[in-house]
N, C-alpha and C positions, 0 to 999 in steps of 0.2 A: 504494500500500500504506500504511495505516493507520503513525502510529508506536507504540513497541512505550513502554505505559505502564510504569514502576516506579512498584511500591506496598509502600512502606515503613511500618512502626510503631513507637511506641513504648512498647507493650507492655509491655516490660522494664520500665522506667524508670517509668511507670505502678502498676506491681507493685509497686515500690522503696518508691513515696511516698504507697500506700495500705497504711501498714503492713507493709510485705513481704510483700502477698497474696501466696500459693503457685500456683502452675500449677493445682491441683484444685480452689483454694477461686474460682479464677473461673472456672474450665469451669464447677463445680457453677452460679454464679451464669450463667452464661451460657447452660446446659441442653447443653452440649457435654462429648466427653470429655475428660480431659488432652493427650493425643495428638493429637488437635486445633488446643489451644490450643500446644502446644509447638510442630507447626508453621507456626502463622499467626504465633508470634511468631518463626521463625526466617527466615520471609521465604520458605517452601517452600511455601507453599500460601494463595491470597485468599481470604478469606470472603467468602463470599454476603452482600449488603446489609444481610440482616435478620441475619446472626448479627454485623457489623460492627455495628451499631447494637446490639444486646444487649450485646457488651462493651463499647461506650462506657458503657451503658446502666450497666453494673457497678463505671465506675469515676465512675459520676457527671456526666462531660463532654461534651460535641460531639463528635463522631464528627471531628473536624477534628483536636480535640487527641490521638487515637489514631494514625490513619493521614492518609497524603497522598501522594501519585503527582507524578513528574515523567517527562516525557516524554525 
């Protein structure tokens, strides 16, 4: 049996140091809804590659400095 990955973010912290983007003003940038984005950032729900990539996409960085998994 496969191990069971952890995919953590830092989302929050992210938000903090762009300003204090808001939960809407990066769903808006990422084509997702609030609801969404509250919970990918609360660790309840992985995004699919391509919308991981559109939020790195929103905050400018590698998609390394958003998320990263340990097993």
């Amino acid at each position: 049996m496969p191990e069971k990955l952890e995919i953590t973010n830092n989302i929050r912290t992210l938000r903090f140091f762009a300003h204090e983007m808001t939960q809407q003003e990066l769903a808006e940038k990422a084509g997702v809804s609030r609801q969404t984005i509250i919970a990918v950032e609360a660790g309840k729900y992985s995004p699919s590659l391509e919308l991981a990539f559109r939020i790195a996409d929103a905050f400018g960085v590698p998609i390394t400095e958003v998320f990263s998994y340990t097993k």
